[in-house]
C-alpha positions as CSV (number, residue, x, y, z in Angstrom):
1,X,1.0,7.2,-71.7
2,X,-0.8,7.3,-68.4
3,X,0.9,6.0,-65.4
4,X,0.3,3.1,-63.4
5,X,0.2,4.7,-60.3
6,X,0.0,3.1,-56.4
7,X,-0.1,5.3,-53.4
8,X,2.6,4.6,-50.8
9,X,1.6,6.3,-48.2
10,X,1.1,10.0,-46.3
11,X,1.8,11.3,-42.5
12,X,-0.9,13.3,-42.8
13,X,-3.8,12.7,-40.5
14,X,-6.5,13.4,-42.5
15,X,-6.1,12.1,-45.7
16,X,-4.2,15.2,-47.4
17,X,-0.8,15.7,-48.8
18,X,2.0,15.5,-48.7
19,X,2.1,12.1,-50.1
20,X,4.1,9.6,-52.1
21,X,3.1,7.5,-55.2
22,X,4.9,4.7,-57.0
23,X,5.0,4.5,-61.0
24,X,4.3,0.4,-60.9
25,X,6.0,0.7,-64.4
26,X,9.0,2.1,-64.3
27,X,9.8,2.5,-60.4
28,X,9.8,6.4,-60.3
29,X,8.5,8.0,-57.5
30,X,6.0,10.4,-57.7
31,X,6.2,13.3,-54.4
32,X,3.0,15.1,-54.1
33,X,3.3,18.3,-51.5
34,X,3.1,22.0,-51.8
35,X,5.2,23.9,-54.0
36,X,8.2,26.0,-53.6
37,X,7.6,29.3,-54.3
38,X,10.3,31.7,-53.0
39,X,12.2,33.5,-55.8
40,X,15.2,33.4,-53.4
41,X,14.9,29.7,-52.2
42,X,14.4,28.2,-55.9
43,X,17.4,30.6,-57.2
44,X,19.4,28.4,-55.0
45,X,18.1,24.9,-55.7
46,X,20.8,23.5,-58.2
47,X,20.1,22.0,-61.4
48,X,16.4,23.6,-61.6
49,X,15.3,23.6,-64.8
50,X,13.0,26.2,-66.1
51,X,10.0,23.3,-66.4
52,X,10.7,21.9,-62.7
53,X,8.7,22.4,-59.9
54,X,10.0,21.9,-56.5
55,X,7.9,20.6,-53.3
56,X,8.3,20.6,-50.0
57,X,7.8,17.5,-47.7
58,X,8.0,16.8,-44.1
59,X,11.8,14.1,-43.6
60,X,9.4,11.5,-42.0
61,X,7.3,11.4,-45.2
62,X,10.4,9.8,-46.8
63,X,11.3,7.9,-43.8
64,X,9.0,6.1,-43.2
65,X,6.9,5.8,-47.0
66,X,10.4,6.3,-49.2
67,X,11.9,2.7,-51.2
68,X,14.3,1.3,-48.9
69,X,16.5,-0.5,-51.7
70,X,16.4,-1.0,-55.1
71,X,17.6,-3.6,-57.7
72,X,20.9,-2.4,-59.0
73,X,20.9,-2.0,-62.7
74,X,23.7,-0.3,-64.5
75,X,23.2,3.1,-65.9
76,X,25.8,2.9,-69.3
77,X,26.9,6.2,-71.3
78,X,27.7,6.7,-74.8
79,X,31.4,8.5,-75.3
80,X,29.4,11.7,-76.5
81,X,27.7,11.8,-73.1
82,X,30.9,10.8,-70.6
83,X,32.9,13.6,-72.7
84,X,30.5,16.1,-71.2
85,X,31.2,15.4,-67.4
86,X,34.8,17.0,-68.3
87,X,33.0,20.4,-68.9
88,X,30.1,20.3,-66.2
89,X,32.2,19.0,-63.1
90,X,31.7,21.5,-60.8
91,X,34.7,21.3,-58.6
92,X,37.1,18.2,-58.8
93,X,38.1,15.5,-61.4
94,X,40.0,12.4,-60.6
95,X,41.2,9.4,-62.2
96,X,42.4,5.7,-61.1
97,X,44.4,4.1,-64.2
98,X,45.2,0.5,-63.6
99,X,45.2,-1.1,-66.8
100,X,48.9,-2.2,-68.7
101,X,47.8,-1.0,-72.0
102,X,45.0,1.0,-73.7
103,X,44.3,0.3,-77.4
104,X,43.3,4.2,-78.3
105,X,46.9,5.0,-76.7
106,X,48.6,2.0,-79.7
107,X,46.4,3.6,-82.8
108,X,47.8,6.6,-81.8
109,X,50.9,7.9,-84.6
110,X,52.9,9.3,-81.5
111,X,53.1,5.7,-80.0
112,X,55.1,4.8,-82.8
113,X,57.3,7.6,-82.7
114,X,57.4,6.5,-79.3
115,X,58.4,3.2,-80.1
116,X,60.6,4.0,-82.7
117,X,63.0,6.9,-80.2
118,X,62.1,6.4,-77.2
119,X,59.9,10.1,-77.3
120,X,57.1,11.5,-79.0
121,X,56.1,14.9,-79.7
122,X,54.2,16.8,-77.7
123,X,51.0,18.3,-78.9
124,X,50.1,21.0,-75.5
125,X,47.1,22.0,-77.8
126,X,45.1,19.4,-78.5
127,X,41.0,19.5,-77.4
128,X,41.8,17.6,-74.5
129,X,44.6,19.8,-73.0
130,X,42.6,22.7,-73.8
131,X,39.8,21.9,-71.8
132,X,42.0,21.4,-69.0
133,X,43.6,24.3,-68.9
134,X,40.1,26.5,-69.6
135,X,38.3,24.1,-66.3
136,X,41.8,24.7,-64.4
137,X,41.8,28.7,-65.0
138,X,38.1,28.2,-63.5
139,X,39.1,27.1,-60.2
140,X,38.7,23.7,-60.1
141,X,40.6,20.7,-60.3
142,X,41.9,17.9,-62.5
143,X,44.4,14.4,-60.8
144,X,44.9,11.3,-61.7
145,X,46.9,7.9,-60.0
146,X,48.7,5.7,-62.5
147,X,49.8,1.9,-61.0
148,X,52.7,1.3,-62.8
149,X,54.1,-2.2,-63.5
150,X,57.3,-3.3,-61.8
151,X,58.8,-3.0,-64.4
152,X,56.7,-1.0,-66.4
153,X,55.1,-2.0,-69.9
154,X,55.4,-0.2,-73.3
155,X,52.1,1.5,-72.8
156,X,52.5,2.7,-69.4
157,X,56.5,4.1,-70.0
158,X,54.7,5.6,-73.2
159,X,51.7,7.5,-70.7
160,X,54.8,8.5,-68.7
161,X,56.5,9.8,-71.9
162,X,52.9,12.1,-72.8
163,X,52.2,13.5,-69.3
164,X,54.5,16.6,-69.4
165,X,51.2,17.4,-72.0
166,X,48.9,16.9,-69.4
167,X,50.5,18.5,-66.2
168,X,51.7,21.8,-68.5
169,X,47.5,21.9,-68.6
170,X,47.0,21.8,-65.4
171,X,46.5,18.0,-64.5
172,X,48.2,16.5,-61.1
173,X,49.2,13.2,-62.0
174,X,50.8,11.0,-60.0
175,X,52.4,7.5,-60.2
176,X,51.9,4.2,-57.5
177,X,53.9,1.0,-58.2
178,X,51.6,-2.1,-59.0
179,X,52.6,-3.8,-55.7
180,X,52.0,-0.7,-53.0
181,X,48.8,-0.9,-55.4
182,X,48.0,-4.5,-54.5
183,X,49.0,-4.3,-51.1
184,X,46.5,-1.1,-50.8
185,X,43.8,-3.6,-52.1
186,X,43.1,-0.9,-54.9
187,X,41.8,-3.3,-57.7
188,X,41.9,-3.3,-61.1
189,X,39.2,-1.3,-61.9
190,X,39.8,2.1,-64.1
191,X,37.2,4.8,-62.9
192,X,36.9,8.7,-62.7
193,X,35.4,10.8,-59.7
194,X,33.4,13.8,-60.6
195,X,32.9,16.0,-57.6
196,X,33.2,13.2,-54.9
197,X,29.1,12.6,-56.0
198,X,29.1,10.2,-59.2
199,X,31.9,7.3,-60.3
200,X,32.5,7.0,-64.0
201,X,33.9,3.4,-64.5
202,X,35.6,3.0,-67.9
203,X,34.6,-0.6,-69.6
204,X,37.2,-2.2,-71.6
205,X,37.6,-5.2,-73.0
206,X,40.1,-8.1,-73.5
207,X,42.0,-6.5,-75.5
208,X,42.3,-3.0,-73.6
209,X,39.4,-1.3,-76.0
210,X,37.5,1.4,-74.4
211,X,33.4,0.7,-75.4
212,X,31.9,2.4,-73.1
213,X,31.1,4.5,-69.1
214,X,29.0,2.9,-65.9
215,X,27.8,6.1,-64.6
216,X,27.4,4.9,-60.4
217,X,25.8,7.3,-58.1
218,X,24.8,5.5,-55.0
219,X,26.5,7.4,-51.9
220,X,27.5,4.7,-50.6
221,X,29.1,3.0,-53.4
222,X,30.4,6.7,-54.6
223,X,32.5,6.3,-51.0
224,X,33.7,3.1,-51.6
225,X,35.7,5.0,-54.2
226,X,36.5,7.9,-52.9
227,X,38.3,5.9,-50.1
228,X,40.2,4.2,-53.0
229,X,41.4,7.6,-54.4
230,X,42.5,8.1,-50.9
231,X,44.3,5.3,-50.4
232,X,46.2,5.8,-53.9
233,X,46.8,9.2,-53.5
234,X,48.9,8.2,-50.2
235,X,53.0,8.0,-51.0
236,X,52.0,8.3,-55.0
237,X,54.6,10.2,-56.6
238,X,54.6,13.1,-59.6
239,X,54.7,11.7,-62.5
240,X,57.9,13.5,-63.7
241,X,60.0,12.4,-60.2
242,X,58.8,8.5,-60.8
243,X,60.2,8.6,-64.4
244,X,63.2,10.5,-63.1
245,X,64.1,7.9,-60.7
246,X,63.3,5.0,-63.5
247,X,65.9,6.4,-65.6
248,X,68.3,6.6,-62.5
249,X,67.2,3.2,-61.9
């Protein structure tokens, strides 16, 4: 289908590239400049495909001819696809949990168990503790903040039960009452970081289902949330001491 295209605009004084164009349809912008040609430069450019071509343009061209803003719309992920961004991360992996409960966590047989003795058994092989360990013998990293009621519900005292799982893979994961929570104005919302450059934000519903990811990469609402990791990660504790000094308590 052939574009609908509208010329934004060029610094060049006679006419010639480089230039911008605007797909009227679909909002994508089209860059038209010389290509990129150095073996060496393009064996650094990230993410280059085999079928990409890169350009080079002047900073002012995007300065002064670039969008300024767009309308928000929000980019949603099936399971299949959010999966994934456990294996391509590049460098860190970080979670905010705030919710009481999860469903997946109270289908689970082990919850039962848990219910049942006060313990569950401890499966340190399953895909998702694999993974861990095989992106943590890589180098890179893998945390996660829990806000924990005061005091704390079935399904968090059963999370706290299962982490041993999760830090014998490699995970840091660390607990923050509710109310240091509040007072840090962290919210309610339950999000992963990938690589301080893209927000996951898990969408449940009502009754604490998971359906489905809000993939966010704006910078500046990327930051928003890294500054929230920040502000949990200050004075949370590991998860083992926290449930040590609940059964003290």
């Amino acid at each position: 289908m052939t574009r609908r295209l509208r010329f934004t605009g060029t610094d060049s004084k006679n006419g010639g590239c480089p230039a911008l164009h605007e797909d009227t349809t679909s909002g994508d912008i089209i860059v038209q400049g010389p290509p990129l040609t150095d073996p060496e430069d393009l064996a650094r450019l990230k993410h280059f495909g085999p079928e990409d071509v890169a350009v080079v343009v002047p900073r002012e061209l995007l300065v002064n001819h670039a969008p300024r803003e767009m309308p928000r719309v929000p980019k949603i992920i099936d399971l299949d696809e959010f999966g994934k961004l456990f294996e391509t991360f590049e460098h860190t992996a970080w979670r905010l949990e705030t919710r009481r409960g999860y469903a997946s966590d109270r289908e689970d047989p082990t919850y039962r168990e848990f219910v049942r003795t006060g313990s569950i058994t401890l499966d340190y092989h399953d895909d998702w503790s694999q993974n861990i360990r095989r992106q943590v013998a890589a180098g890179k990293r893998i945390g996660r903040v829990r806000v924990v009621d005061e005091p704390p519900t079935e399904g968090q005292l059963f999370l706290l039960a299962d982490s041993p799982r999760n830090t014998a893979a490699g995970e840091d994961i660390r607990c923050l009452p509710r109310s240091e929570a509040e007072a840090r104005l962290l919210g309610e919302e339950d999000f992963w970081i990938f690589d301080s450059r893209l927000v996951a934000r898990l969408r449940f519903d009502a009754a604490d289902v998971f359906h489905d990811v809000e993939v966010i990469t704006e910078p500046a609402e990327v930051l928003r949330y890294c500054q929230l990791r920040d502000a949990a990660m200050h004075g949370a504790i590991p998860c083992a001491e926290f449930a040590e000094q609940l059964r003290l308590s």
